[in-house]
C-alpha positions as CSV (number, residue, x, y, z in Angstrom):
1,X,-29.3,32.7,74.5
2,X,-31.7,33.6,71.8
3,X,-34.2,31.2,71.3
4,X,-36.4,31.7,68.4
5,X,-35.2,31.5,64.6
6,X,-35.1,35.1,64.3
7,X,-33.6,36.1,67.1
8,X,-30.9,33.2,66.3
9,X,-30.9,35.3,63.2
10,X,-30.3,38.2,64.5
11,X,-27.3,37.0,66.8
12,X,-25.4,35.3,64.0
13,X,-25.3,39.1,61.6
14,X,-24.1,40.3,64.6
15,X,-21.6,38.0,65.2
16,X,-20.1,38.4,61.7
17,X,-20.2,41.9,61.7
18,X,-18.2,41.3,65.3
19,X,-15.7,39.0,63.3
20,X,-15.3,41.4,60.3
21,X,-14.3,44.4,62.7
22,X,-12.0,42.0,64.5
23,X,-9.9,40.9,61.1
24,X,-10.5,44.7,60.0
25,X,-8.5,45.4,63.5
26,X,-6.1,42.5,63.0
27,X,-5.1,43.8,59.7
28,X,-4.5,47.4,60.7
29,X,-2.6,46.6,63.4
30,X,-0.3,44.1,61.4
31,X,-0.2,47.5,58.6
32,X,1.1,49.6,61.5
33,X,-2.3,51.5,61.0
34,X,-2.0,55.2,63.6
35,X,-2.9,54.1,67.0
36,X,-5.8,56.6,67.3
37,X,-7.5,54.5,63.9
38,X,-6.8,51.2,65.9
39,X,-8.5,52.8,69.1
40,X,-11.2,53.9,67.1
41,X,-11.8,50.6,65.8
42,X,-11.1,48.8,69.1
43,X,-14.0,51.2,70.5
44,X,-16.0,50.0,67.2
45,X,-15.8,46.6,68.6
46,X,-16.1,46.6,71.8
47,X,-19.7,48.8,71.1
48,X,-20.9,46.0,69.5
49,X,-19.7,43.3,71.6
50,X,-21.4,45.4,74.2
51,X,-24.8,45.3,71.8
52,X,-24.8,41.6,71.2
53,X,-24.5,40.9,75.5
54,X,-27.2,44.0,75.6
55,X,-29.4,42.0,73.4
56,X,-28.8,38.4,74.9
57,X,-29.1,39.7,78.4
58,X,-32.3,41.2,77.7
59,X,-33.4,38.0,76.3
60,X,-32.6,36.2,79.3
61,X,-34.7,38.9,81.6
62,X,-37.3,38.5,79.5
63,X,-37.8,34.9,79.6
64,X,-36.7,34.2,83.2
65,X,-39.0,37.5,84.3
66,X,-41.5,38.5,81.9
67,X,-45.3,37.6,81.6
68,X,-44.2,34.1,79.9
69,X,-41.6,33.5,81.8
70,X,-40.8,29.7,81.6
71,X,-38.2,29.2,84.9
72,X,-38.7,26.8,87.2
73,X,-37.2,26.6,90.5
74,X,-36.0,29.4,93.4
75,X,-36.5,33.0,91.8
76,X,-34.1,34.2,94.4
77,X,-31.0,31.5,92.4
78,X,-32.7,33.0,89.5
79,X,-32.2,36.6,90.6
80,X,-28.6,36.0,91.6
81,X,-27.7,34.3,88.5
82,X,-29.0,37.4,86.8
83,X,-27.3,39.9,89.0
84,X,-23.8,38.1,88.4
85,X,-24.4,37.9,84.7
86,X,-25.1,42.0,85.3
87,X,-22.2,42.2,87.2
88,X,-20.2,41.0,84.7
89,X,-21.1,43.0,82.2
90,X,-20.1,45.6,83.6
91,X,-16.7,44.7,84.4
């Protein structure tokens, strides 16, 4: 989860955009929009669905491995939590 102002920041815009493509979807789907525009769009937000969990899980790497890193406990729970949230991205 981000943690700093900034990178809350950051996650929010994202968010929005992620909502805006989502209504932009809704609505070309209820306008009976051609189904390669809705695939298009579908790929549009999925991408940045993708970017967002990129983003977070790199957060999460970061400050459960990098040179600050603030965990506390088993590393090896740590690593497995890490490898099922990797996992699951890339369902």
């Amino acid at each position: 989860m981000p943690h700093t102002p900034e990178e809350k920041k950051r996650a929010i815009t994202r968010l929005r955009r992620i909502r805006g493509q989502a209504e932009a979807l809704e609505s070309a789907i209820d306008a009976g929009t051609s189904c390669s525009q809705v695939l298009q769009q579908l790929a549009a937000v999925r991408g940045a669905v993708n970017g967002l969990m990129a983003e977070v899980l790199e957060g999460h790497l970061r400050e459960n491995f990098g040179p600050d890193a603030v965990t506390a406990g088993d590393p090896a729970q740590t690593i497995d939590e890490v490898a099922a949230l990797v996992r699951s991205y890339l369902k």
